[in-house]
mmCIF file of the N, C-alpha and C atoms, coordinates in Angstrom:
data_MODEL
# 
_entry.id   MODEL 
# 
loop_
_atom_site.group_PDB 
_atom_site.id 
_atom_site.type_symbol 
_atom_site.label_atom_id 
_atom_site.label_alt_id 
_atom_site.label_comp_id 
_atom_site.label_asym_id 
_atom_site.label_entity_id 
_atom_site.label_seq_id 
_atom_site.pdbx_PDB_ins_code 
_atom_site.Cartn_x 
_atom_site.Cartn_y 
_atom_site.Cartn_z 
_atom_site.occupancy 
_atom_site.B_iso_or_equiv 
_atom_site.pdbx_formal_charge 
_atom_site.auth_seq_id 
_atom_site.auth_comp_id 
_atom_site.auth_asym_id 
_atom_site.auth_atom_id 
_atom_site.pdbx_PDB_model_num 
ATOM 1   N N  . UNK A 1 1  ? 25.935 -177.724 33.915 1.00 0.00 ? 1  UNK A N  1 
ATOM 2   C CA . UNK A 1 1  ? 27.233 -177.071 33.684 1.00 0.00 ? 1  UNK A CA 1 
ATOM 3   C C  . UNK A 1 1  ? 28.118 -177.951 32.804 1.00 0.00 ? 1  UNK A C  1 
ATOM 4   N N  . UNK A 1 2  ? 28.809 -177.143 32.005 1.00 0.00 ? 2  UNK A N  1 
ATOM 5   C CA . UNK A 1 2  ? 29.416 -178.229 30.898 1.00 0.00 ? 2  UNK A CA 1 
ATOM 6   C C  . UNK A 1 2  ? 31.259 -177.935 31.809 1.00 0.00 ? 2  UNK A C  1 
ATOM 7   N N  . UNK A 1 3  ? 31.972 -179.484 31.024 1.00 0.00 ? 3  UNK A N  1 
ATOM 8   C CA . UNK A 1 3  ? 33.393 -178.722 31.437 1.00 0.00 ? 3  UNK A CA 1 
ATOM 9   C C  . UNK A 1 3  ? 34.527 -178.252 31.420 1.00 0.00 ? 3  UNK A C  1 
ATOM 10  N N  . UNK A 1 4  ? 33.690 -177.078 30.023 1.00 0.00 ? 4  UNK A N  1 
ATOM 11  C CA . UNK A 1 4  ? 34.347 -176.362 29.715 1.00 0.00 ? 4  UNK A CA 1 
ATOM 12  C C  . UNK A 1 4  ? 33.959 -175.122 30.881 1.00 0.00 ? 4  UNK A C  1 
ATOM 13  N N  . UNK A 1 5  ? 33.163 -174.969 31.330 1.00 0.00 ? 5  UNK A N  1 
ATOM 14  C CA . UNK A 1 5  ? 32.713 -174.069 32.403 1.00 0.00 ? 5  UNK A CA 1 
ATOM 15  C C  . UNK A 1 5  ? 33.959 -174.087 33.113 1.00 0.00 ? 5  UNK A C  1 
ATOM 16  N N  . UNK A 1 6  ? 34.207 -175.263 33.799 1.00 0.00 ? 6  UNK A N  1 
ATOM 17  C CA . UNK A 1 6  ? 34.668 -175.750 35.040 1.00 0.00 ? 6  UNK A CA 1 
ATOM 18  C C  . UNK A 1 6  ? 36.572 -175.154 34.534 1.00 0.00 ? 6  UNK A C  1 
ATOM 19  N N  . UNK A 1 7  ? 36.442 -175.547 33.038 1.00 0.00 ? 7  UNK A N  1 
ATOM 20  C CA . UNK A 1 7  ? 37.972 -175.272 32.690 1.00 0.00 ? 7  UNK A CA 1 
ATOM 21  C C  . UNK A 1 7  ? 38.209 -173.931 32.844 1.00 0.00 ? 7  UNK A C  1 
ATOM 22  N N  . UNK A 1 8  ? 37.476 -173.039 32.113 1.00 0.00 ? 8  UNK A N  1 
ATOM 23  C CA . UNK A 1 8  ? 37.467 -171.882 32.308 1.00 0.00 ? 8  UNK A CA 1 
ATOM 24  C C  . UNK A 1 8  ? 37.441 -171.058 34.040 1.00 0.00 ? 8  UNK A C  1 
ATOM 25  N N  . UNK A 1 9  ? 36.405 -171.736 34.633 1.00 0.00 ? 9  UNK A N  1 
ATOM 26  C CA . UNK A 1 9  ? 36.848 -171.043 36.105 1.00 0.00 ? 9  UNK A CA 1 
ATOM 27  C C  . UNK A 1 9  ? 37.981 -171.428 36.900 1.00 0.00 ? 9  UNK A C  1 
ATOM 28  N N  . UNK A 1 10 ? 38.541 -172.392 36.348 1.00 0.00 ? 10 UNK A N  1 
ATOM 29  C CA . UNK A 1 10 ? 39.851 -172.955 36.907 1.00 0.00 ? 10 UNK A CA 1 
ATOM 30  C C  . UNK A 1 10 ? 40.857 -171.757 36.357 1.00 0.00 ? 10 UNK A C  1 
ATOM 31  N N  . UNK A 1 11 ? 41.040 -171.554 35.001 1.00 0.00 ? 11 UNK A N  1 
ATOM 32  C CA . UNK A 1 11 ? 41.945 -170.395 34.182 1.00 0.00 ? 11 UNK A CA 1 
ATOM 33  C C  . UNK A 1 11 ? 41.615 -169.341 35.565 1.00 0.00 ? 11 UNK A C  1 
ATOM 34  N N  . UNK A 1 12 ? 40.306 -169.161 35.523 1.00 0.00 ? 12 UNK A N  1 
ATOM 35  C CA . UNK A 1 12 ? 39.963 -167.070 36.069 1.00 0.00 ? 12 UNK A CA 1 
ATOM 36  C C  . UNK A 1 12 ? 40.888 -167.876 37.689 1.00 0.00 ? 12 UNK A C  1 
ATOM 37  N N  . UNK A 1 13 ? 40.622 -169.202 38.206 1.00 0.00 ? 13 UNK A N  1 
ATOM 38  C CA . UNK A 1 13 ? 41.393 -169.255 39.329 1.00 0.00 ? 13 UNK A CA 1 
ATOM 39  C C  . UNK A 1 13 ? 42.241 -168.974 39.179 1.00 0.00 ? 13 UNK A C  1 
ATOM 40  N N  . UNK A 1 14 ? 43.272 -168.921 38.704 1.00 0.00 ? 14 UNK A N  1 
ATOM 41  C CA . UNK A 1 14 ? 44.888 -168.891 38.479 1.00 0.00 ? 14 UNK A CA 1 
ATOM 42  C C  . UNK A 1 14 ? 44.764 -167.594 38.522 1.00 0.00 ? 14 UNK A C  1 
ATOM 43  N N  . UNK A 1 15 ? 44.280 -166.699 37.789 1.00 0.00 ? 15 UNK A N  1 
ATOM 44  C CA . UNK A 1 15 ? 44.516 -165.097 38.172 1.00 0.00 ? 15 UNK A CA 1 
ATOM 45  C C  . UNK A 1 15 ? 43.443 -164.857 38.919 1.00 0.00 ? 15 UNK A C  1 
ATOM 46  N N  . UNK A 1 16 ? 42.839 -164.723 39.389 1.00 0.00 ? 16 UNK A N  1 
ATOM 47  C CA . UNK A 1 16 ? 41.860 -164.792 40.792 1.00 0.00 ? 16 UNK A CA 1 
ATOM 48  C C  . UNK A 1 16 ? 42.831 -163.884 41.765 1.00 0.00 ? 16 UNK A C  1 
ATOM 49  N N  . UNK A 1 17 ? 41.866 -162.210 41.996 1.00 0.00 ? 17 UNK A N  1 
ATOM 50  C CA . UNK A 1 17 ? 42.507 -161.971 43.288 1.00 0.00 ? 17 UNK A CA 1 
ATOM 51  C C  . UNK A 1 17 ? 42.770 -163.006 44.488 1.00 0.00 ? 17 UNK A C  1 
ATOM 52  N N  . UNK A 1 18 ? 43.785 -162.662 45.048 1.00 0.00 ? 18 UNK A N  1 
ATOM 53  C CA . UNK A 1 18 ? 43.679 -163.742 46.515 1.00 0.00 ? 18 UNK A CA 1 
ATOM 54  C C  . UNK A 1 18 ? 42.776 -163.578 47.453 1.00 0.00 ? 18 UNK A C  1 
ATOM 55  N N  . UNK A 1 19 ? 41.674 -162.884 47.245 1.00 0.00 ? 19 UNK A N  1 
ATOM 56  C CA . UNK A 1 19 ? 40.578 -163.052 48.505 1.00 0.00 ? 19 UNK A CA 1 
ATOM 57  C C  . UNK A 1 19 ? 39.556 -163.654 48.135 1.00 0.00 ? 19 UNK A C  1 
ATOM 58  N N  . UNK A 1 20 ? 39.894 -163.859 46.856 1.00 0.00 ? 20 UNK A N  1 
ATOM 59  C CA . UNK A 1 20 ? 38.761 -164.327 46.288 1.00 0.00 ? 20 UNK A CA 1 
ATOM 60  C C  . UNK A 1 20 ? 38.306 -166.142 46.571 1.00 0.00 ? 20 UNK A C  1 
ATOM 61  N N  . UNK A 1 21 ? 37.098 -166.638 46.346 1.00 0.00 ? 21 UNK A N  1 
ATOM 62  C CA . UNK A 1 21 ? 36.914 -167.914 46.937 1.00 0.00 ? 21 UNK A CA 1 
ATOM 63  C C  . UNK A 1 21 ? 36.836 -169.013 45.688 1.00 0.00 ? 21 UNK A C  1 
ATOM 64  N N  . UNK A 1 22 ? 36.526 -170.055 45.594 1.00 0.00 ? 22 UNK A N  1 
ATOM 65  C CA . UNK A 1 22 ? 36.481 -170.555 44.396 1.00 0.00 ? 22 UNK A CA 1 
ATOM 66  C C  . UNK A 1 22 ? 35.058 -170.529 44.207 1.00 0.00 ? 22 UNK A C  1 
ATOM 67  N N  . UNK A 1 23 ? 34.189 -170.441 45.309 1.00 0.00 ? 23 UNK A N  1 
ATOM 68  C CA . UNK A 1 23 ? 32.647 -169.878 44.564 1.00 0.00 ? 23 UNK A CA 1 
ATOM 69  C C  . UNK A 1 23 ? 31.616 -168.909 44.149 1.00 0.00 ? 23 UNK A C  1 
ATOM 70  N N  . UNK A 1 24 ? 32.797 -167.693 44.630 1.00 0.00 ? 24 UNK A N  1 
ATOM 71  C CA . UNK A 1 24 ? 33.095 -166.471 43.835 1.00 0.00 ? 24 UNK A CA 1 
ATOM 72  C C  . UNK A 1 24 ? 32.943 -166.652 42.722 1.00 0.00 ? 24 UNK A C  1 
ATOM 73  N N  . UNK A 1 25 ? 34.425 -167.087 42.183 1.00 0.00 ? 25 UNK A N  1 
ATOM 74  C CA . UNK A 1 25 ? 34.728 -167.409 41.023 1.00 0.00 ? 25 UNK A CA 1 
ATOM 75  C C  . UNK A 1 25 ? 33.630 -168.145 40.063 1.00 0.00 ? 25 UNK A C  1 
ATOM 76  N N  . UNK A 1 26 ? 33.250 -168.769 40.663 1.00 0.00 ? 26 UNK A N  1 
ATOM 77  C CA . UNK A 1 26 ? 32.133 -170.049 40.169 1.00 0.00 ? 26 UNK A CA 1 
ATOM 78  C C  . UNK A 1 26 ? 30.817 -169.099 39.483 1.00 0.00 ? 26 UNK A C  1 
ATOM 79  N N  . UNK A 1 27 ? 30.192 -168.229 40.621 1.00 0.00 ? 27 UNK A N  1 
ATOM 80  C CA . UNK A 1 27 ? 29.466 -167.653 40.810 1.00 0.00 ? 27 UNK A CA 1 
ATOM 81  C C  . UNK A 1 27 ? 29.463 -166.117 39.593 1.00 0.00 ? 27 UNK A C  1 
ATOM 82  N N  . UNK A 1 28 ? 30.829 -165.939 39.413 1.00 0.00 ? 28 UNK A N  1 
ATOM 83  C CA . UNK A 1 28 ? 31.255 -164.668 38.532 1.00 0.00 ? 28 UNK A CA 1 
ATOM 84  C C  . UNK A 1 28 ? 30.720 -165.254 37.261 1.00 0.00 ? 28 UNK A C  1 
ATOM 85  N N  . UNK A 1 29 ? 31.540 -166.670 37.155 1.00 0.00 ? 29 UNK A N  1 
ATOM 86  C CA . UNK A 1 29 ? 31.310 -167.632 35.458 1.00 0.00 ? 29 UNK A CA 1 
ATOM 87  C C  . UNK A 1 29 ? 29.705 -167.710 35.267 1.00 0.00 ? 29 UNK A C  1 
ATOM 88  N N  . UNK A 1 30 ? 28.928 -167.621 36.180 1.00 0.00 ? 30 UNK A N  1 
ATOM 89  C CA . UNK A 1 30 ? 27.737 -168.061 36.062 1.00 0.00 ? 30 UNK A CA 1 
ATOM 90  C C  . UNK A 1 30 ? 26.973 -167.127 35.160 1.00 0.00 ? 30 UNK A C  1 
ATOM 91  N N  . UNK A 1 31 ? 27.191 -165.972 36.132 1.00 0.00 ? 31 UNK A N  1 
ATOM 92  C CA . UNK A 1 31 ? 26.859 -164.609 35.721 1.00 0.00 ? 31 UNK A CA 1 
ATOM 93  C C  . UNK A 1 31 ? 26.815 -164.207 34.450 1.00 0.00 ? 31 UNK A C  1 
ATOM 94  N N  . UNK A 1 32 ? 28.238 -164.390 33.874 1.00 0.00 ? 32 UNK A N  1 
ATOM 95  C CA . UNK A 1 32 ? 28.651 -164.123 32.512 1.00 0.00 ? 32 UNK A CA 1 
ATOM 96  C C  . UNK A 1 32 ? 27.945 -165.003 31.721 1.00 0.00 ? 32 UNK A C  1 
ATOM 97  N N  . UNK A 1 33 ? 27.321 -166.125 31.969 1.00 0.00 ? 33 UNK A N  1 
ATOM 98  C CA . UNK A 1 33 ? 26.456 -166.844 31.039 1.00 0.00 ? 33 UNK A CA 1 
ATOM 99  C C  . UNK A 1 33 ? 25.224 -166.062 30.354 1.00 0.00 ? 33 UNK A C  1 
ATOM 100 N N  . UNK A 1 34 ? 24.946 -166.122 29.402 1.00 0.00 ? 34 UNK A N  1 
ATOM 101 C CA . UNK A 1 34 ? 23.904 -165.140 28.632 1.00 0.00 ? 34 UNK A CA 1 
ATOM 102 C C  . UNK A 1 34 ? 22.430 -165.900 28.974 1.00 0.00 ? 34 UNK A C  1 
# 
């Protein structure tokens, strides 16, 4: 994982529904990787 990854799932944290977890989030960024 590079960390720009990490920057970017930090951004989607900040607007991140509130139920959401941070390895959700983690897990969403992953996804979107091609």
């Amino acid at each position: 994982m590079t960390e720009n990854i990490f920057r970017e799932a930090k951004e989607l944290l900040n607007t991140k529904p509130p139920e959401m977890t941070y390895e959700e989030v983690l897990m969403l960024k992953a996804a979107m990787i091609p």
